[in-house]
C-alpha positions as CSV (number, residue, x, y, z in Angstrom):
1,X,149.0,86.4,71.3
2,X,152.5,85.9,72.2
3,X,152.5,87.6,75.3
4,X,149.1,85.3,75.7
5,X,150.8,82.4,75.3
6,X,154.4,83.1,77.5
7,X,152.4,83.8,80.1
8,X,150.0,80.4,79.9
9,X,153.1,78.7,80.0
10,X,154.9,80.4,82.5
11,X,151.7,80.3,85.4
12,X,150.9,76.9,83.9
13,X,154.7,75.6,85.1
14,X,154.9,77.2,87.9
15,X,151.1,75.9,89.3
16,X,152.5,72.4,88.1
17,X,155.7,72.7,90.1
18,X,153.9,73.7,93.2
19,X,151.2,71.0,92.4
20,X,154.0,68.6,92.4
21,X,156.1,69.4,95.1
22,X,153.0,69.6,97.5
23,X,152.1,65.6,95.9
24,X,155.9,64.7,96.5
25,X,156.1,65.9,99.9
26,X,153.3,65.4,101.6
27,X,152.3,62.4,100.2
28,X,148.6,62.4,100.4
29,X,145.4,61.7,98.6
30,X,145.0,66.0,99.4
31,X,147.4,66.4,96.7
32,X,147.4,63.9,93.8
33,X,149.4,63.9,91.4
34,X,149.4,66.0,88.7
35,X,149.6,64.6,85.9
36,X,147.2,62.3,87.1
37,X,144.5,65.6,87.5
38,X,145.5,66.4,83.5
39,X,145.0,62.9,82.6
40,X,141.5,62.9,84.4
41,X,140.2,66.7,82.9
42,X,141.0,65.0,79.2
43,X,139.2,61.6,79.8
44,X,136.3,63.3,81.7
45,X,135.8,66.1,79.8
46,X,132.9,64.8,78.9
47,X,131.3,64.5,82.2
48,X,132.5,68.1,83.2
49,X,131.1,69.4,79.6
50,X,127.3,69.7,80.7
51,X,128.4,71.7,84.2
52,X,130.7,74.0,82.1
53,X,127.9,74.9,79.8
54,X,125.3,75.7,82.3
55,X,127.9,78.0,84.4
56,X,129.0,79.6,81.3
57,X,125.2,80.5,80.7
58,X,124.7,81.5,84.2
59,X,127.9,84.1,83.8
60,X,127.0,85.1,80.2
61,X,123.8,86.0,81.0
62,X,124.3,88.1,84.2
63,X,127.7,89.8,82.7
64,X,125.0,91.0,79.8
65,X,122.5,91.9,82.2
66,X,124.7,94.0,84.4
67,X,126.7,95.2,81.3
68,X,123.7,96.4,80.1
69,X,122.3,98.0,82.8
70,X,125.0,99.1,84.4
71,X,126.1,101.3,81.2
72,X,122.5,103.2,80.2
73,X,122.5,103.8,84.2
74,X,125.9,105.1,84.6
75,X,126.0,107.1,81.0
76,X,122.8,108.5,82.2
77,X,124.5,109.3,85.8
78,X,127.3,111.2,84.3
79,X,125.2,113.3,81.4
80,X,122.3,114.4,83.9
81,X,123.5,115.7,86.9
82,X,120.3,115.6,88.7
83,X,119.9,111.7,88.3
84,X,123.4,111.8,89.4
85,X,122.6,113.9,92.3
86,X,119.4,111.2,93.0
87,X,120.8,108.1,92.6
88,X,124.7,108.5,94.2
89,X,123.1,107.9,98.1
90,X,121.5,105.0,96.8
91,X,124.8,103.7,94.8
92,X,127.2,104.4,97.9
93,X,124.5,102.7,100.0
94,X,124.2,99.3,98.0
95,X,127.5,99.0,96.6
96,X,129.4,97.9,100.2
97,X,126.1,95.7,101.3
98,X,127.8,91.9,101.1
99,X,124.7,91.2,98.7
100,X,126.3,87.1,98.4
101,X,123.9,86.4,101.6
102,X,121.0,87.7,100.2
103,X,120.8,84.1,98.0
104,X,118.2,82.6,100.7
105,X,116.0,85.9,100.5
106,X,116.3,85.8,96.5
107,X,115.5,82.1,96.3
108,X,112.4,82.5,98.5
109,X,111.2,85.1,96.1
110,X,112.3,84.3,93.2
111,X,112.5,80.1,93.4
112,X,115.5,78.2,93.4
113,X,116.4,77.7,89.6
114,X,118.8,80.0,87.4
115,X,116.8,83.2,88.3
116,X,118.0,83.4,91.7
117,X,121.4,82.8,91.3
118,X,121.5,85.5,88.2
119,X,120.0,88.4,90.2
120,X,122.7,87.2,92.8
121,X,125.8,88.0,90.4
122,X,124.0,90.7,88.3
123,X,123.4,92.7,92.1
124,X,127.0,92.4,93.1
125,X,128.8,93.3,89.5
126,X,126.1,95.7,88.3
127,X,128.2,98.4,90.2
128,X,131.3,97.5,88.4
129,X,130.0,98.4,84.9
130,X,128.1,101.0,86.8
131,X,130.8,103.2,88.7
132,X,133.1,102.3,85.8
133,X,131.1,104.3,83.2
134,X,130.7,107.1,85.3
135,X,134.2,107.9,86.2
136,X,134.6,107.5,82.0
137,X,132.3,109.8,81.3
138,X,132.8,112.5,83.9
139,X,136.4,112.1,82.9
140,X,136.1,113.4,79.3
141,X,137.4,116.6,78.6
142,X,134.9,119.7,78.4
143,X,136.3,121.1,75.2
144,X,135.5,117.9,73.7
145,X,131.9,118.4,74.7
146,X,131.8,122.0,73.8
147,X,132.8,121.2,70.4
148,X,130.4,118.3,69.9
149,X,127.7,121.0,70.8
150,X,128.6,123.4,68.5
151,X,128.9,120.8,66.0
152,X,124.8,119.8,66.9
153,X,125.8,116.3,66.8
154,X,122.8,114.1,67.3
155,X,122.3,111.8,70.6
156,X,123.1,109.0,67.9
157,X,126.1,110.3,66.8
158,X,127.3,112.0,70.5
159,X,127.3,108.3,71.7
160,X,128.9,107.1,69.0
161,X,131.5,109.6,69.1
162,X,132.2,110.9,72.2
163,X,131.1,108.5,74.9
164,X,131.4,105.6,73.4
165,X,135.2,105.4,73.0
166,X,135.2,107.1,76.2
167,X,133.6,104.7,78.2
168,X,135.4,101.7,76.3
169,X,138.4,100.9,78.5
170,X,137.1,101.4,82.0
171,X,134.1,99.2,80.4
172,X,136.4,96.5,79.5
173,X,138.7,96.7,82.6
174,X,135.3,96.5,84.7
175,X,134.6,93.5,82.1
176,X,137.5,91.5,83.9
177,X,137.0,92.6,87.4
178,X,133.1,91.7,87.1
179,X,134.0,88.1,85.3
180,X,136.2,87.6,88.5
181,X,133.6,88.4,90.9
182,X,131.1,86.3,89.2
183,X,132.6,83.0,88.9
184,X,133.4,83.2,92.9
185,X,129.6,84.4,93.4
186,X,128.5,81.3,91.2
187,X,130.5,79.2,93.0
188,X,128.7,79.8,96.1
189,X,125.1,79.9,94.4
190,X,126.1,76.6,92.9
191,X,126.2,75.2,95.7
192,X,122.7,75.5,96.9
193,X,119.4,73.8,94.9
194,X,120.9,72.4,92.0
195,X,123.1,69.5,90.4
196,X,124.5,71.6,87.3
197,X,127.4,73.6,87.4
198,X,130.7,73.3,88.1
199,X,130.6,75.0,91.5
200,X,128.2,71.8,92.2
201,X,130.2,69.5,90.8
202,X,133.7,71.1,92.8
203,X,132.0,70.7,96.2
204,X,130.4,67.4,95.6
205,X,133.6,66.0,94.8
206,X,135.0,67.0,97.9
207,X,132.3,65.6,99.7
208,X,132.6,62.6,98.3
209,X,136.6,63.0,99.2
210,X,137.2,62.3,95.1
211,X,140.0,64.8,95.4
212,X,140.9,64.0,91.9
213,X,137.7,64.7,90.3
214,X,137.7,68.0,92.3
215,X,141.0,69.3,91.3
216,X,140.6,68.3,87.6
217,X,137.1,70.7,88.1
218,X,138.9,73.2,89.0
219,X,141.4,72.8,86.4
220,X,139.1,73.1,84.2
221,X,137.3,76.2,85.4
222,X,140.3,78.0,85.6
223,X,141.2,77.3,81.6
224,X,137.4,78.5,81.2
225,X,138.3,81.6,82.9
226,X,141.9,82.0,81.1
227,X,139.7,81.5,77.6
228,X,137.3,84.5,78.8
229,X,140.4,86.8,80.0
230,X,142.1,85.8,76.6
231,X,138.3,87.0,74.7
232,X,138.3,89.9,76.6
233,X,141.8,91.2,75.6
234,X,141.3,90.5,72.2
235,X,137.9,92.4,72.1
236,X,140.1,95.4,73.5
237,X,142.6,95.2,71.1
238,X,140.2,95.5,68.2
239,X,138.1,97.6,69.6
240,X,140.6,100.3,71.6
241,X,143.7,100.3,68.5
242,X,145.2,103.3,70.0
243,X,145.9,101.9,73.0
């Protein structure tokens, strides 16, 4: 937590003395100032509340989703060499496709509401959680296996045991790669057929040249990202002790 918090305040200082050199030398409504943009995030937190909540749900369900997913494919890629041997074309194929324009096609399928937009982020950071498990589980030694067969250790137990702790960090590390890649994915989906979200409500303010109102969303987004990185690391220091 102390590592946590010397960092905060060392990024947070340094993105305040940028934010007030830019407002001190180029003296423009472009750059406010900053304390201004604080003041503004606490006494509109409020109005920024509803579109935080609905982009949190957006990421929280797609990061499950693709978490999901991406895990039973990828364990099941790495135990059974023939679905490996089936589906690796298909993964190499995908993976590089930039699937962000794809949003038209999926809205016209799908409509134009939260479905859309989740399939959007769930088929770009699938492959994350996918690729990630993989590599974990192709990576664990074979005298570990070997022993866990002579033991007859149950499928239960042989997840619980053996792949489970293997596939742990490179699970959590894709955790904060995907999280990345999803809030700059919903940003772009939230920009098209709706009025939630903070994406929305980012662009809109620019629109509308309130610069203030756009920096303070972004302020904001960016402590709602910190909160998730923070979550993250503390779920893998619990989780992973001996690292």
């Amino acid at each position: 937590m102390r590592k946590h918090v010397k960092y905060i305040f060392t990024s947070g200082l340094f993105i305040y003395a940028v934010a007030w050199l830019f407002h001190v030398i180029f003296q423009t409504a472009l750059f406010p100032n900053p304390n201004t943009i604080i003041m503004i995030s606490i006494r509109n937190f409020n109005k920024f509340v509803p579109h935080l909540l609905v982009s949190g749900y957006r990421i929280l369900i797609s990061m499950s989703v693709a978490l999901i997913l991406g895990v039973l494919i990828g364990l099941t890629m790495g135990v059974v060499p023939l679905v490996k041997k089936i589906l690796n074309p298909l993964v190499y194929t995908l993976y590089p496709i930039p699937k962000i324009a794809f949003l038209p096609v999926f809205m016209l399928l799908f409509g134009i509401k939260d479905f859309s937009k989740i399939l959007l982020i769930v088929s770009i950071i699938i492959f994350q959680f996918l690729i990630a498990t993989v590599d974990a589980v192709e990576a664990i030694d074979n005298d570990i296996l070997k022993a866990a067969k002579i033991m007859k250790l149950p499928k239960g137990s042989m997840f619980k045991s053996v792949y489970l702790p293997a596939i742990l960090p490179n699970i959590l590390t894709a955790s904060r790669n995907a999280f990345g890649m999803s809030i700059a994915v919903l940003f772009f989906a939230e920009n098209y057929a709706t009025t939630y979200g903070m994406g929305y409500t980012i662009m809109n303010s620019w629109m509308m040249v309130q610069y203030k109102d756009m920096y303070a969303g972004i302020l904001l987004l960016s402590i709602f990202g910190l909160l998730v990185f923070i979550l993250i690391d503390y779920v893998e220091m619990r989780l992973i002790r001996w690292r």
